[in-house]
C-alpha positions, -999 to 999 in steps of 0.1 A, spaced: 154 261 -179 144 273 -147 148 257 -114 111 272 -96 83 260 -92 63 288 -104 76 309 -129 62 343 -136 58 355 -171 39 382 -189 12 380 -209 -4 413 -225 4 434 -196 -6 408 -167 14 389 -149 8 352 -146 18 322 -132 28 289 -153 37 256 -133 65 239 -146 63 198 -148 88 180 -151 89 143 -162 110 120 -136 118 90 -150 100 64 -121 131 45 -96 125 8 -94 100 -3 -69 109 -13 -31 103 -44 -13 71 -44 -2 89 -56 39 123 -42 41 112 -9 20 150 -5 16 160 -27 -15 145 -30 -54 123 -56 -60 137 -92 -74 116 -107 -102 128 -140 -81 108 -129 -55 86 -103 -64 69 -79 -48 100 -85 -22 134 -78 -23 148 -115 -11 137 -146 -1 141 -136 38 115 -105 35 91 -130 19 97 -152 46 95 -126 73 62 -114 59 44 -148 54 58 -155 96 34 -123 108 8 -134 83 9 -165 100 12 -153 138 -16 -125 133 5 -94 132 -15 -90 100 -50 -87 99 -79 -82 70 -108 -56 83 -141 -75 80 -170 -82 98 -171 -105 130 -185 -138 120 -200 -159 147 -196 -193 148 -225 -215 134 -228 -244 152 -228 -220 182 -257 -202 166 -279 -237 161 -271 -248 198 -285 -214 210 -315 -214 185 -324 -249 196 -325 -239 234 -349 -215 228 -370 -237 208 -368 -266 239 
C-alpha cells in the first residue's frame, strides 16, 4: 500500500487522481479540563475527581459563562413602570 495521499493511476490513457482513506481506529476521549488524560467512567466526561472539581470552582466563580440575552430585573421594571404611571 502506498503511503501518499494522492495516488496517481491511469485510466484509458488519462491520468487521475484517487484519495486514499484510511480507517483509524478512534484513541479514547480526553478530559474535557486537563485535555491530557483519558476519560474515567468514575468521572466521566473528566479524567479525575480534581478536574471535575476544578471545573465546577470556575463554574461557580464566573470564569464560565452561557451567551444569552441580558435579562433585566422585574421588580426593577414594575417600580419604573409605576413612576410613570404616578
Amino acid at each position: 500500500m502506498h503511503s501518499d495521499f494522492h495516488r496517481r493511476c491511469r485510466t484509458g490513457g488519462r491520468i487521475g487522481l484517487r484519495r486514499e482513506y484510511r480507517i483509524v481506529a478512534m484513541s479514547q476521549p480526553l478530559c474535557v479540563f486537563c485535555r491530557r488524560h483519558p476519560i474515567e467512567q468514575l468521572w466521566r466526561p473528566f479524567c479525575s475527581e480534581r478536574c471535575k472539581l476544578q471545573d465546577l470552582a470556575r463554574w461557580a466563580e464566573g470564569a464560565y459563562r452561557v451567551a444569552a440575552e441580558p435579562v433585566c430585573d422585574t421588580d426593577e421594571s414594575d417600580d419604573e413602570s409605576q413612576k410613570a404611571e404616578g
